[in-house]
N, C-alpha and C positions, 0 to 999 in steps of 0.2 A: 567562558562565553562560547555558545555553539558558532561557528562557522557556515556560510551555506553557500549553495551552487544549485548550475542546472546542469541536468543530461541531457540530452537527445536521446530516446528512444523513438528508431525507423524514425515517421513520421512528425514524431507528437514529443514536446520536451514534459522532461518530469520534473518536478522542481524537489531537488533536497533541504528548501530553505527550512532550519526546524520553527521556525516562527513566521508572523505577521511583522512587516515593517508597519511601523507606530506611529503618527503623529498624533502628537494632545490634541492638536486644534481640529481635528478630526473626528473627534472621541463624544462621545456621549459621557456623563458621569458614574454611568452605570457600566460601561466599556473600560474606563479609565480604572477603577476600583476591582475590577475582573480581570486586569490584566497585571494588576499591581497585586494580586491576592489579597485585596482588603477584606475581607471576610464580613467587618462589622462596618465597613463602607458601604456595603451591595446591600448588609440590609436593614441600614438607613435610611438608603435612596430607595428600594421597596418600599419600607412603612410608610414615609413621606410621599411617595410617588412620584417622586420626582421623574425617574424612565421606568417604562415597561418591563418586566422580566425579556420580550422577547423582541427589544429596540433595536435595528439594524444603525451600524454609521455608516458612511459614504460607503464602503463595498461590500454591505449587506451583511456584514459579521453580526452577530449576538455578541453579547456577555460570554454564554459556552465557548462560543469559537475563540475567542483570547484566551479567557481560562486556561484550557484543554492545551492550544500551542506556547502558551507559557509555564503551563505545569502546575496548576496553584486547586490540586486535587480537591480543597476543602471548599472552596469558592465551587467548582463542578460539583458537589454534592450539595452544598445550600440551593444550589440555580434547578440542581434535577426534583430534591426533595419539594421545591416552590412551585413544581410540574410545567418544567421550562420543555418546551418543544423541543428535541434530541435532535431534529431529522434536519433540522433548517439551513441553507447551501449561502455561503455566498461569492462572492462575485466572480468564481470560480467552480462553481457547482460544487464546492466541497462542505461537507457535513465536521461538524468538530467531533467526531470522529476520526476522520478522516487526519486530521488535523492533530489528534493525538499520536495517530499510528503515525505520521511524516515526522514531527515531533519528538518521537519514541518515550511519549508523554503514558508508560502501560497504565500506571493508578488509577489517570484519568481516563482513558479508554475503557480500563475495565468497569469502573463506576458505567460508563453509560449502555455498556455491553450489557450488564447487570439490569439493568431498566429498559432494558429494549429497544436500544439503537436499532438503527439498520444498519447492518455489515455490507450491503450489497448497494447503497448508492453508486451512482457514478459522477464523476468529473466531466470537464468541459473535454477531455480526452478519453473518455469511456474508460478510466482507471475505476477500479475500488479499494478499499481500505488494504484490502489481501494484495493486492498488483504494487500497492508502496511497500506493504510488510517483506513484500518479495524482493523488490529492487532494493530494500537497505536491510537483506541477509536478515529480519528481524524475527528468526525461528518462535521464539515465544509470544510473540504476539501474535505472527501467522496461529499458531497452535490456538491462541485465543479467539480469534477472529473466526477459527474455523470448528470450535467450541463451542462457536453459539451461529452454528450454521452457513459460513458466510458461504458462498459459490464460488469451490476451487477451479472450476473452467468458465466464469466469466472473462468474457474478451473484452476490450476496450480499443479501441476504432480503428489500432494497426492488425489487428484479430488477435492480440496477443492476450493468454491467460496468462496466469499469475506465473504456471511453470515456464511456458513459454518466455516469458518476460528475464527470469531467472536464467533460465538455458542461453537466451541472447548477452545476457550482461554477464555470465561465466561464471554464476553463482555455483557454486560445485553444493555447496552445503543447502540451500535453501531446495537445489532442484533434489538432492538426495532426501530431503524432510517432504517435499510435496511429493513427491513420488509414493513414499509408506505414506503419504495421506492421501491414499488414491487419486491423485491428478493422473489424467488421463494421458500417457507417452506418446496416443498416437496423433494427438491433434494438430492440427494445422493453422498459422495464418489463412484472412479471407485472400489472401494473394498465393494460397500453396507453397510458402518458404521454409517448412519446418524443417526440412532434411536440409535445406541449403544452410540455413542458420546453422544447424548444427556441423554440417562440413566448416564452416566458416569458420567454427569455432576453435576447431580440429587441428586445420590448416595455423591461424593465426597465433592461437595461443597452444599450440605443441607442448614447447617448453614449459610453460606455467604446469601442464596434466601433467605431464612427464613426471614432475616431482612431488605435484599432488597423487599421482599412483603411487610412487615410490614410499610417500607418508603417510595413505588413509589405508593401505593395505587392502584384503580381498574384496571385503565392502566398497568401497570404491572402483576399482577393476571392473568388480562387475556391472555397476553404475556404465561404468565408460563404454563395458561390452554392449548393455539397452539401446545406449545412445547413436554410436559409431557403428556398430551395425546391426542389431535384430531392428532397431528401427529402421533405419533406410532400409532393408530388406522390406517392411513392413509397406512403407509410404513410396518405396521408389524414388530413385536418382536420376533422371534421365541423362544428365550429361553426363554422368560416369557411366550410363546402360547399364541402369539397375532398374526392372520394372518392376509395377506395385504387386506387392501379394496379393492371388486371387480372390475378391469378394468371397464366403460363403453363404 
């Protein structure tokens, strides 16, 4: 049974819960059977019509959004193949998409990747699917998300992009993967904190690089040399009296 928590990132928490908390009495019949992977449940209560393919319960979820954060891939292909709206948010501006990648639900993300999700909604936090793929290190589904286009430098309301977001939480691996996937090294929160995060990071977690240099060898190093300084060279330090390089 997955476990969950929240973070705090800057401003705005991110939630690692891999699912929806559930209550029956809550539930549509159509809710309850999509979240239970009934398969020949969901579409009973279609042919009968009992609920809508695209019935909200109390906090705006669909059928997909269970699905998808429970993992029941066959139940998300009967709901897409029925031409169930992909994009629908609820009571959290999230997309069951979205809900896959927090989830680490790939079968089911990629099913609706496949049919033309949007990778680039946002949350009640200006996250998108790539900003979670990033905070839980989820290499291969970033790679999927960003397979079918999604916006490696979308910010989300603390100005943070996907690497950005990674660089803060000491993701060593996910920022070394968005980097070869051209995310851009020199951007900045809308507050100017990029260099500082990165000292911050520097500073606090020492020890942790230290041994992660000693282990990812030259590839890494180098990593570390972008970060700790041809970037701040780049963006400027002020409190260490490091000013930005010249516009050209």
């Amino acid at each position: 049974m997955k476990s969950w928590s929240c973070r705090k990132i800057s401003t705005f928490w991110v939630s690692y819960q891999p699912g929806y908390h559930i209550r029956n009495k809550s539930l549509k019949k159509i809710h309850k059977a999509a979240s239970l992977g009934n398969v020949a449940g969901v579409q009973h209560i279609l042919l009968l019509k009992k609920n809508g393919l695209d019935d909200r319960d109390r906090k705006n979820r669909t059928a997909l959004h269970l699905a998808c954060a429970k993992g029941h891939p066959a139940v998300v292909s009967l709901l897409v193949e029925r031409k169930c709206q992909l994009n629908l948010c609820d009571s959290e501006n999230r997309t069951a998409l979205m809900k896959a990648t927090q989830c680490r639900e790939e079968e089911c993300a990629n099913i609706l990747l496949e049919h033309g999700a949007d990778p680039d909604v946002v949350d009640v936090n200006g996250n998108t699917a790539l900003h979670y793929a990033a905070l839980d290190q989820n290499s291969s589904m970033a790679a999927k998300l960003l397979s079918h286009n999604a916006n490696i430098e979308a910010k989300n309301k603390d100005g943070l992009t996907p690497l950005l977001l990674a660089v803060t939480e000491n993701q060593q691996q996910m920022v070394e993967f968005l980097i070869k996937n051209g995310a851009n090294v020199h951007v900045t929160d809308k507050k100017k904190r990029y260099c500082s995060l990165i000292f911050k990071i520097k500073q606090t977690k020492n020890k942790n690089l230290g041994m992660h240099v000693k282990h990812k060898g030259v590839g890494f190093v180098f990593f570390i040399f972008i970060y700790f300084f041809a970037t701040p060279l780049a963006c400027g330090v002020p409190w260490l009296g490091i000013k930005p390089a010249p516009q050209l």
